[in-house]
Legacy VTK file of the C-alpha trace (Angstrom):
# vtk DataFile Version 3.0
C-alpha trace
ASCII
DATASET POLYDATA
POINTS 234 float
-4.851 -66.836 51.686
-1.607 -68.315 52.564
0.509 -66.739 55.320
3.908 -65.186 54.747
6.952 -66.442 55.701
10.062 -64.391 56.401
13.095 -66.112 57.188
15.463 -63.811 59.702
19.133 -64.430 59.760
21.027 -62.721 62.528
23.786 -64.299 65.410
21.585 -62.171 67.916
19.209 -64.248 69.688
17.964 -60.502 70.695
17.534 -59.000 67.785
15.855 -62.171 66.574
13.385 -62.097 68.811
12.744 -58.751 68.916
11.880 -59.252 64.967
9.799 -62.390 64.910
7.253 -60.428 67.872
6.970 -57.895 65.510
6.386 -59.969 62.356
4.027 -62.529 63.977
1.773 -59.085 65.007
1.453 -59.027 61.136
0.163 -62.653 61.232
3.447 -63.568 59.337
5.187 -67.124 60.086
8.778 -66.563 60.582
12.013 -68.678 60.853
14.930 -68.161 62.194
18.266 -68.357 61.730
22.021 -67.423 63.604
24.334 -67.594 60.837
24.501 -67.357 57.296
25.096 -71.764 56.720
21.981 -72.375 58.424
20.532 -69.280 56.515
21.153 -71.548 53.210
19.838 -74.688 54.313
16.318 -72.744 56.057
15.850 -70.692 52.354
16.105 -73.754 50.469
13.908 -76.393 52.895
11.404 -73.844 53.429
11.297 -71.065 50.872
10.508 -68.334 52.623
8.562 -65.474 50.947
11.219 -62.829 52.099
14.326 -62.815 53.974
16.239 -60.297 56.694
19.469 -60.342 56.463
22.171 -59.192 59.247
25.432 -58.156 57.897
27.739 -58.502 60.802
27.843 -62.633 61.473
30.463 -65.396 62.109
31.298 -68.163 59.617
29.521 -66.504 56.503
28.790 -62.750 56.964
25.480 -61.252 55.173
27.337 -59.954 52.151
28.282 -63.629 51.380
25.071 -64.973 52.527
23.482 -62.712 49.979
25.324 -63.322 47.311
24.738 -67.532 47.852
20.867 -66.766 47.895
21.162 -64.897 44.427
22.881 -67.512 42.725
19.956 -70.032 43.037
16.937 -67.798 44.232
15.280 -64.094 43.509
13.670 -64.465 47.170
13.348 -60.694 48.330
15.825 -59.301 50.666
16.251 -56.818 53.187
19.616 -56.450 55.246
19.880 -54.865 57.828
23.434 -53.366 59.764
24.852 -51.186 62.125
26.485 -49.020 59.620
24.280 -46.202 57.968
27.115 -45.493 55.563
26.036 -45.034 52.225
28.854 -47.598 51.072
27.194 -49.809 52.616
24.027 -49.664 51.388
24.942 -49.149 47.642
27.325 -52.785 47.851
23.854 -54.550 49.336
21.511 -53.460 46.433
24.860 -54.220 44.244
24.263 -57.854 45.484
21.000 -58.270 45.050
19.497 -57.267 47.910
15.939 -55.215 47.629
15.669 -52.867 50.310
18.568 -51.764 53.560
17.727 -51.061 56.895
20.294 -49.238 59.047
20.275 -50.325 62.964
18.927 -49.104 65.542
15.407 -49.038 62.966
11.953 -48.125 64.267
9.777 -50.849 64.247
6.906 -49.286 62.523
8.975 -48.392 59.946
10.710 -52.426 59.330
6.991 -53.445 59.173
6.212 -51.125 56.501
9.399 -51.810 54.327
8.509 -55.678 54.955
5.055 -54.974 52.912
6.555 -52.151 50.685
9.407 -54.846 49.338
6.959 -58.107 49.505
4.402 -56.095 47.622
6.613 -55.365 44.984
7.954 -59.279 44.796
4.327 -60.071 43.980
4.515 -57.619 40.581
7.330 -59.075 39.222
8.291 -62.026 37.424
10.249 -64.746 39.891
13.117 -66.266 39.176
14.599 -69.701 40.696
17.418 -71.287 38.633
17.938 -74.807 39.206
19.250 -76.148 42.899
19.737 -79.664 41.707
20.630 -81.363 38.576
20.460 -85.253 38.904
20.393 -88.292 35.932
21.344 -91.813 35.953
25.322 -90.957 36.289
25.751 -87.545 37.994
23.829 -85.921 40.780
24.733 -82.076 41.766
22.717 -80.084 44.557
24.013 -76.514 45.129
22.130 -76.198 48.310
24.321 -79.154 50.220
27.024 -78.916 47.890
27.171 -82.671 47.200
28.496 -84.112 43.881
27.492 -88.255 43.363
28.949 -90.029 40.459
27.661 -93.289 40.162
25.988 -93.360 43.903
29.875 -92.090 45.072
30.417 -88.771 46.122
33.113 -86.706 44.605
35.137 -84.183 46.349
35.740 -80.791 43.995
37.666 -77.793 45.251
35.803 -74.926 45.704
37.297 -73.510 42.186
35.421 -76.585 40.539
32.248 -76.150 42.530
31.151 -73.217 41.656
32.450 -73.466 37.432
29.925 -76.324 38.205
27.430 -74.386 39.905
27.423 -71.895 37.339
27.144 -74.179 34.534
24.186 -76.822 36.314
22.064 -72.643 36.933
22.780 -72.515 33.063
21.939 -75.262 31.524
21.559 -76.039 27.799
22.925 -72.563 26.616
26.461 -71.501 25.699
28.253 -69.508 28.527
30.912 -67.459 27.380
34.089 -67.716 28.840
34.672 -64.419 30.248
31.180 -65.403 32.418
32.634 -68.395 34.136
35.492 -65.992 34.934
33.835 -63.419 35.972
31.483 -65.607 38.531
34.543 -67.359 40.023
37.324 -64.916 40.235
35.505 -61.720 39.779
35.751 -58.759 37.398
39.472 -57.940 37.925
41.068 -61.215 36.813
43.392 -61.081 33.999
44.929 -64.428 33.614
42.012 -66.291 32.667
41.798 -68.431 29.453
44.329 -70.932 30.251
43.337 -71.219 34.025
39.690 -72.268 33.166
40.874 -74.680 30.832
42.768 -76.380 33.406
40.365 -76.236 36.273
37.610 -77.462 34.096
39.958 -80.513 32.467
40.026 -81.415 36.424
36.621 -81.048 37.009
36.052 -83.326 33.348
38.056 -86.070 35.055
36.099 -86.274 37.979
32.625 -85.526 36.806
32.399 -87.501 33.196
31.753 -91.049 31.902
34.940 -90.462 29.265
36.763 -86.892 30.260
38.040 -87.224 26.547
33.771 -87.217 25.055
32.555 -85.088 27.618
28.798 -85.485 28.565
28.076 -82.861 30.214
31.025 -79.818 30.284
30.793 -79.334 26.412
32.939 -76.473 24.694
31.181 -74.199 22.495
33.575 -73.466 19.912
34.539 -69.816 20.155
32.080 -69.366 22.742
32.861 -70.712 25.668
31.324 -73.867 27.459
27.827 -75.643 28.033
26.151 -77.576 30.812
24.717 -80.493 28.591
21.149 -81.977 30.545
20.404 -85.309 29.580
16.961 -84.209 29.174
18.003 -81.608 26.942
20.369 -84.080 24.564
21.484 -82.600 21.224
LINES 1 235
234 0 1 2 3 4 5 6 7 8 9 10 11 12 13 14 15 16 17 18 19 20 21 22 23 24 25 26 27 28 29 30 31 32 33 34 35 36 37 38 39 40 41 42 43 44 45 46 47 48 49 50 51 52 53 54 55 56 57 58 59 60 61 62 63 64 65 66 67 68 69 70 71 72 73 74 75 76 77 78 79 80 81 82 83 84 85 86 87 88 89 90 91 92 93 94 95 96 97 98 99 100 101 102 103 104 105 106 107 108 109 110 111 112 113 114 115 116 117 118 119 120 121 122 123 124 125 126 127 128 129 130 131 132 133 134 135 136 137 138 139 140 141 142 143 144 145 146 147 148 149 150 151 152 153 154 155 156 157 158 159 160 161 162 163 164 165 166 167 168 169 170 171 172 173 174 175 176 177 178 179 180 181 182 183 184 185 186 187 188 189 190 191 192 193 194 195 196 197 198 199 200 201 202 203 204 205 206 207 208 209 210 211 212 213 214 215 216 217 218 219 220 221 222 223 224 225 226 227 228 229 230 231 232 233
């Protein structure tokens, strides 16, 4: 049977090493990493069959981290903070995140979560949207964030990134509007019609063979918009 591998993301070298003794007493591989970037990069080289997640990091804390692993995987996750507030724990589950783990935890106890929440990963269903889109023209991977146009790379803002990363985890269906909204700017943004038109006419200019045809950033009449594949052509 294959091993397990749990990826731990924490800035405490500690803490870190305090879990990976632990795990590797379960005969579990683990990786590790100190921040939420390198937390990315680990989770999509290595796919790792769970992940713990610290909360309180530099650069990109665990709340963000989480919500970048949801967008492209349904890997199982279990953060894990100094706060025991119930706040907390009910915006980590909100995110995606599968189990919560309040500091200082017995070990015992992390062990049997670890099990608990990969046992349950086995009985469902898993879920990976695509990472990478790449054809002739247009290369995207989410994971590096790199956009290639003809064998150049493009620089988006981060507005046009991630309308594009939501389309490319999409593909071939019509997104309504109100989703692209809603996965940019959030749930409370009002002024939206007219701003997504203009951010995705940008993102047409820098993306298409002829911004005017679009290839690939189609509008779905009364819909929304579509990611068109070229292996999924009309």
């Amino acid at each position: 049977m294959k091993r397990k591998r749990i990826l731990i993301v924490d800035d405490e070298a500690d803490a870190r090493a305090l879990l990976t003794m632990a795990l590797r007493a379960e005969d579990i591989e683990v990786i590790e990493a100190g921040d939420g970037l390198t937390a990315l990069r680990l989770a999509y080289e290595r796919r790792p069959d769970l992940i713990i997640l610290d909360i309180a990091m530099p650069l990109m804390d665990g709340w963000l981290t989480c919500q970048r692993i949801r967008e492209v995987w349904d890997t199982p996750i279990i953060m894990v903070t100094a706060s025991s507030e119930l706040e907390a724990r009910v915006r980590g589950l909100e995110l995606g995140a599968d189990d919560y783990l309040a500091k200082p935890y017995d070990i015992d106890e992390l062990q049997l979560r670890v099990r608990a929440v990969m046992k349950r990963a086995q009985d469902r269903p898993y879920l990976e949207r695509p990472a990478r889109y790449a054809d002739e023209h247009l290369m995207v991977d989410l994971a590096t964030r790199d956009v290639i146009v003809d064998s150049q790379p493009v620089a988006l803002t981060p507005i046009e990134f991630n309308l594009l990363r939501y389309l490319v985890q999409h593909p071939n269906q019509p997104i309504p509007s109100q989703d692209l909204l809603t996965s940019v700017w959030g749930e409370s943004y009002d002024d939206g019609e007219a701003t997504l038109r203009v951010h995705l006419h940008h993102l047409r200019r820098k993306i298409e063979p002829d911004p005017r045809r679009p290839r690939y950033v189609r509008t779905e009449r009364g819909i929304g918009y579509r990611f068109q594949t070229q292996h999924g052509q009309d």
